[in-house]
C-alpha positions as a printed NumPy array, in Angstrom:
array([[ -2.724,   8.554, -32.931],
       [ -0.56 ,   9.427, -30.174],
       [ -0.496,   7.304, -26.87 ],
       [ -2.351,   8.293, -23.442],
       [  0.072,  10.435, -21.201],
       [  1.155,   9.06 , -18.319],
       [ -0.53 ,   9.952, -15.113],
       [  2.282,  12.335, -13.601],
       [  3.587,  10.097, -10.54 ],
       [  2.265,  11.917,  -6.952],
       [  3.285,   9.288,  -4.552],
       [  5.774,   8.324,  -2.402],
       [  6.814,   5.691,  -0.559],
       [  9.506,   5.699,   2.499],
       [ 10.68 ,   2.485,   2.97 ],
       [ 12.375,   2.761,   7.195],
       [ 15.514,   0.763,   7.11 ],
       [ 17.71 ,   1.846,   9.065],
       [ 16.682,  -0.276,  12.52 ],
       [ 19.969,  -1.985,  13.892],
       [ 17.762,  -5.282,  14.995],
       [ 19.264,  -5.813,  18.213],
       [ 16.084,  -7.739,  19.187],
       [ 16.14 , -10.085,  16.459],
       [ 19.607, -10.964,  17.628],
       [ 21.014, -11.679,  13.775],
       [ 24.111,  -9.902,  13.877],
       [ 23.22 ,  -7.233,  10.484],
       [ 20.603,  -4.646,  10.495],
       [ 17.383,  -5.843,  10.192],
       [ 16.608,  -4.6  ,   6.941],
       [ 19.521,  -6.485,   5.817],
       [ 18.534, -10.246,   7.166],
       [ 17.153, -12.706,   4.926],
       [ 13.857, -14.123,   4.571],
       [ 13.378, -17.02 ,   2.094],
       [ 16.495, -16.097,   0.385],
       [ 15.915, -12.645,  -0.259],
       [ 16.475,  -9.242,   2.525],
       [ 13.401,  -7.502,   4.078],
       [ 14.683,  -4.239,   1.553],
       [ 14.341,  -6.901,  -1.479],
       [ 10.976,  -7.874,  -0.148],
       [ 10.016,  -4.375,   0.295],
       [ 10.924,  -3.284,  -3.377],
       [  9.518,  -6.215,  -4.706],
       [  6.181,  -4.982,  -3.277],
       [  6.495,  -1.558,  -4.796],
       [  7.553,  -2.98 ,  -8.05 ],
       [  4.113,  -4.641,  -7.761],
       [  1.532,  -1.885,  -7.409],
       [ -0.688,  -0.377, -10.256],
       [  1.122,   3.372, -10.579],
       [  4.905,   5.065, -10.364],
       [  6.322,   6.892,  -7.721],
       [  8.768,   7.343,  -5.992],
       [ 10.316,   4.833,  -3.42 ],
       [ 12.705,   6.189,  -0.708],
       [ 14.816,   3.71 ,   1.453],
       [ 15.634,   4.867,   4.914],
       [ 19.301,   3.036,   5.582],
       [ 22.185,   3.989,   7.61 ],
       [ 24.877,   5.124,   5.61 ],
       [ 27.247,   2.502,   5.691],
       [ 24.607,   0.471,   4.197],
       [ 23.721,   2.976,   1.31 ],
       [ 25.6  ,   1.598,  -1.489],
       [ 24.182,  -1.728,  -0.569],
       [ 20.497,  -0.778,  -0.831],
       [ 20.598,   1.004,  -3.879],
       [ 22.541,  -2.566,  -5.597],
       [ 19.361,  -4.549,  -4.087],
       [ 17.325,  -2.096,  -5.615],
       [ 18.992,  -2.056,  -9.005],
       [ 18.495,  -6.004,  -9.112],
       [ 14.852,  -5.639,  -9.107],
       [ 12.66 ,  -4.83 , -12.155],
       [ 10.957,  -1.435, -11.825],
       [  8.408,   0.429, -13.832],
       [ 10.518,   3.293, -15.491],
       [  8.381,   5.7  , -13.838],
       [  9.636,   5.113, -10.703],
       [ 12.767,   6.761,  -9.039],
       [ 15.143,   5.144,  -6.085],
       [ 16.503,   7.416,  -3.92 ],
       [ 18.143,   6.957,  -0.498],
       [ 18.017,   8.56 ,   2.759],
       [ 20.636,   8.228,   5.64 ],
       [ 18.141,   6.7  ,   8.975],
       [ 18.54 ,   8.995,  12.273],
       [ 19.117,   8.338,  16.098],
       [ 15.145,   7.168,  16.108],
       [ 12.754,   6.116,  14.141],
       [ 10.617,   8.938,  13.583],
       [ 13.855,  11.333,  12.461],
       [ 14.754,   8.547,   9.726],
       [ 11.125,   8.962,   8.991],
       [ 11.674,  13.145,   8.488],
       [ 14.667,  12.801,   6.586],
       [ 12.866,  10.608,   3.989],
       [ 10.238,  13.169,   3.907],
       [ 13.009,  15.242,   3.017],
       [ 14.443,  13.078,   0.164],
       [ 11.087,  13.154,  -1.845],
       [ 10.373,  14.805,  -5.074],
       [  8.475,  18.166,  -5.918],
       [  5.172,  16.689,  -7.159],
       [  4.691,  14.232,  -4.344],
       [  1.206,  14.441,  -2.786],
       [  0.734,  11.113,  -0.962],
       [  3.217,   9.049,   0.993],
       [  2.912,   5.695,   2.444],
       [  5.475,   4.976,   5.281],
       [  6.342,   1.29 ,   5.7  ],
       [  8.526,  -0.982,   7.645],
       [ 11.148,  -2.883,   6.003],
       [ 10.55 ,  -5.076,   8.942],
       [  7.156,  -6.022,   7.605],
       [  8.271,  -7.893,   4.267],
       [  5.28 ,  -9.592,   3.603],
       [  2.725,  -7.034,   3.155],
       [  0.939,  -7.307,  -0.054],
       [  0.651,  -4.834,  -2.676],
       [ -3.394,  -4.298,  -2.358],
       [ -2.68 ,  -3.186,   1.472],
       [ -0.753,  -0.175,   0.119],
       [ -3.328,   0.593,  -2.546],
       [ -6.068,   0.376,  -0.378],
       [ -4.476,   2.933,   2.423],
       [ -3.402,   5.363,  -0.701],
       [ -6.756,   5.377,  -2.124],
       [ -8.384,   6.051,   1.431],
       [ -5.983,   8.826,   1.958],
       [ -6.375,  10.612,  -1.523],
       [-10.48 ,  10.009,  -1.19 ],
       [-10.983,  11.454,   2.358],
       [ -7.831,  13.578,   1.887],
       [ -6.666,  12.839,   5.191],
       [ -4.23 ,   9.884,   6.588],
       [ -5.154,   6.   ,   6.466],
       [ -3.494,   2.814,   8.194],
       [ -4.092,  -0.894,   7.823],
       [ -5.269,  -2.521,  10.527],
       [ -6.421,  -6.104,  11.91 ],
       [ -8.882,  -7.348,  14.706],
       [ -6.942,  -7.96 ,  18.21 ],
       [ -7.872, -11.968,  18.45 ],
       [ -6.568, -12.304,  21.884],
       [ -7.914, -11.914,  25.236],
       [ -6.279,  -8.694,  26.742],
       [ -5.485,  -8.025,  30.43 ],
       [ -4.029,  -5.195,  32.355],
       [ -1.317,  -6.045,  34.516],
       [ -1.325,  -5.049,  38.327],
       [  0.792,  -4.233,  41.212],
       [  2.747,  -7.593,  41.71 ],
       [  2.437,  -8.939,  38.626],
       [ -1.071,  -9.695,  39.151],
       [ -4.024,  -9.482,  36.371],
       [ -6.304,  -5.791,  37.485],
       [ -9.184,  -5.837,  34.892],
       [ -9.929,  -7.746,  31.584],
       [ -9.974,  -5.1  ,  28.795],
       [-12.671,  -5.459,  26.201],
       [-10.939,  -5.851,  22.978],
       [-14.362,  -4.901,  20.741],
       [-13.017,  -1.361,  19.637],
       [ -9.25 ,  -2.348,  19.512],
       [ -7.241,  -3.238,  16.929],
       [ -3.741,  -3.767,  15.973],
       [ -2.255,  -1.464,  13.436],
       [ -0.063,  -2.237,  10.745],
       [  2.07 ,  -0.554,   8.153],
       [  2.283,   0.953,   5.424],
       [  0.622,   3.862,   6.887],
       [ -0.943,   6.881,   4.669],
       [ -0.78 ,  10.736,   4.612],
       [ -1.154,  13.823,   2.324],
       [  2.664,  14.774,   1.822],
       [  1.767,  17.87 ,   3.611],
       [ -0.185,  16.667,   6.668],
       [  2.98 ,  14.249,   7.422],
       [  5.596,  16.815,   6.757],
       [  4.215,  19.11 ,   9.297],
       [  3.033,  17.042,  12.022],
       [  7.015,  16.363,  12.149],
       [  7.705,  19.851,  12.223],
       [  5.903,  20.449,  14.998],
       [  7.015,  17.208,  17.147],
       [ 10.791,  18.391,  16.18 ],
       [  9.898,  21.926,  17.194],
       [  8.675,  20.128,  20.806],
       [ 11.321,  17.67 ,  21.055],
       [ 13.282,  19.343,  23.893],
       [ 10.706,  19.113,  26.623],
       [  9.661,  15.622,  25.728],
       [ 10.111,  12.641,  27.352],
       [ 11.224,   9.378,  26.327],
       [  7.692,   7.87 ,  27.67 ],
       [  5.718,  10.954,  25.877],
       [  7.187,   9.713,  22.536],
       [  4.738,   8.679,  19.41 ],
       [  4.959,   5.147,  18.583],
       [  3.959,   5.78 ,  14.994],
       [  3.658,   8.253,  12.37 ],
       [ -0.492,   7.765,  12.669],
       [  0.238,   9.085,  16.637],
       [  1.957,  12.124,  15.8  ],
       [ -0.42 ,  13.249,  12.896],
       [ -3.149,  12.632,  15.826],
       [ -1.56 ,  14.687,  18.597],
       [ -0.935,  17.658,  15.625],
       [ -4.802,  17.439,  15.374],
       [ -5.094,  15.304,  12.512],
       [ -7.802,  12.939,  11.715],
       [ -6.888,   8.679,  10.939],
       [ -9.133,   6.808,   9.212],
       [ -8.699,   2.663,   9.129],
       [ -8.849,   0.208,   6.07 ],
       [ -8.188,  -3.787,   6.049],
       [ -4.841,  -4.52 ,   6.593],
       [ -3.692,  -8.117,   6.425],
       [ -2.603, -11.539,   8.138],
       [  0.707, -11.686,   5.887],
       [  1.761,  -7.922,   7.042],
       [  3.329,  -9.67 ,  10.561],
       [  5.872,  -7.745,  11.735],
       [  9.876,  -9.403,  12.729],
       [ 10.832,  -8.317,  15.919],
       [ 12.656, -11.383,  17.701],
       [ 13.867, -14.824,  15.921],
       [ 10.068, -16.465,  16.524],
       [  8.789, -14.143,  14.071],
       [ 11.223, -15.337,  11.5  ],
       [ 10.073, -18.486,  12.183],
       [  6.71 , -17.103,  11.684],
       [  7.282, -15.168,   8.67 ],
       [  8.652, -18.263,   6.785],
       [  5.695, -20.363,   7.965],
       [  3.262, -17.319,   5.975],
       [  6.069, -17.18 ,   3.154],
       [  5.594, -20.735,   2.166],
       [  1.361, -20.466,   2.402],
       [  1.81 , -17.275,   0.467],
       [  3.484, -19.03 ,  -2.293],
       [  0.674, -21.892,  -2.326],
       [ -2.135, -19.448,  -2.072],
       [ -5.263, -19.614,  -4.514],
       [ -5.659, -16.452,  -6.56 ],
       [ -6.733, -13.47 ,  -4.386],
       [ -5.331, -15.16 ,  -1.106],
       [ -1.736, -14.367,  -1.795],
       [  0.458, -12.409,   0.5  ],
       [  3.084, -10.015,  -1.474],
       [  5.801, -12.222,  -2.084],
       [  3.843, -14.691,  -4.377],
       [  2.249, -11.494,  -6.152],
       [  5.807, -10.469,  -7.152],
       [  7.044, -14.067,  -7.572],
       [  4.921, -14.031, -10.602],
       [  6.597, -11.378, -12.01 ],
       [ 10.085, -12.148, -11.843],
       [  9.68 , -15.375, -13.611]])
């Protein structure tokens, strides 16, 4: 009797690295700072090494920090199916996020784009937007309840109105697309760049798939998926870090999922 193939790998995951962090105020890329010992890009692979099926996982760096990624992502145990490949980031955001569409495989149907700067997002997050995107075959993101009150500012500095926060939430990464959905919603932004304005831009990849006419559907994102922007979210992050690693069963954040796994 001859073993089950293997179910031929179809997704892809872009890992966006290449952020300089000039927020956060750490002197290194962000990608590159360390949380609980380990960089976001560790915490990122360690997540991927994690879920149920191969792929293959793209990291978006700058290239002076290519050689470095690809060692971090050597030092982590990986199913054999998967493949590491690296992609030099752009001048903004969403061109690192085109060139890693451009680094990924014949054969690759869905992608999930995440932030390195999210390192704690757990493993069932990504499964759950991937399975939403291959069921409805369109594009999925995680998202969470807005829990505080919201007002819009006025002239002066002065509060306007009190916005009702019932249909709003706030959305998270990794976020989920059919290869080909993704790949041309960047075409055409690229093809429009030149009369755009800085204050027309998308603010994620979910925005420009809408504005090419594409449809996003949400799933449950999670708590542990905060994101680090300035040095209170570090403080933040290590606060969820150390619950994550004390968490019952079926509570845990990513970190104590793969935690298990290295030991």
């Amino acid at each position: 009797m001859t073993d089950a193939p293997h179910r031929l790998a179809d997704l892809g995951v872009i890992v966006v690295a290449a952020g300089r962090g000039e927020r956060l105020g750490a002197g290194t890329p962000k990608a590159f700072t360390e949380l609980g010992g380990r960089t976001l890009i560790e915490h990122a692979v360690r997540t991927v090494s994690a879920l149920s099926e191969p792929g293959q996982l793209v990291l978006v760096v700058s290239e002076a920090r290519a050689a470095e990624a690809l060692d971090i992502a050597a030092a982590v145990p990986l199913d054999s199916r998967w493949t590491v490949s690296i992609a030099h980031g752009g001048r903004e955001r969403h061109e690192s996020v085109r060139f890693g569409i451009e680094a990924l495989h014949d054969g690759i149907r869905t992608v999930l784009v995440h932030d390195a700067a999210r390192p704690l997002t757990p493993p069932e997050v990504f499964e759950r937007v991937a399975a939403a995107v291959r069921r409805t075959g369109q594009s999925a993101v995680p998202a969470v309840a807005v829990a505080d009150t919201l007002k819009e500012r006025g002239e002066g500095g002065t509060v306007s109105a009190t916005v009702d926060r019932s249909a709003l939430v706030a959305v998270q990464t990794p976020q989920g697309f059919p290869l080909d959905v993704l790949a041309a919603a960047h075409q055409t932004a690229q093809e429009r760049e030149g009369g755009a304005s800085d204050d027309d831009a998308p603010t994620d990849d979910a925005e420009l798939v809408q504005r090419a006419g594409g449809t996003v559907h949400l799933v449950e994102g999670s708590p542990y998926a905060h994101k680090l922007t300035r040095p209170a979210d570090l403080l933040m992050l290590e606060g969820l870090l150390a619950g994550a690693a004390g968490a019952p069963h079926g509570a845990r954040g990513a970190h104590a999922r793969t935690e298990e796994g290295s030991r």
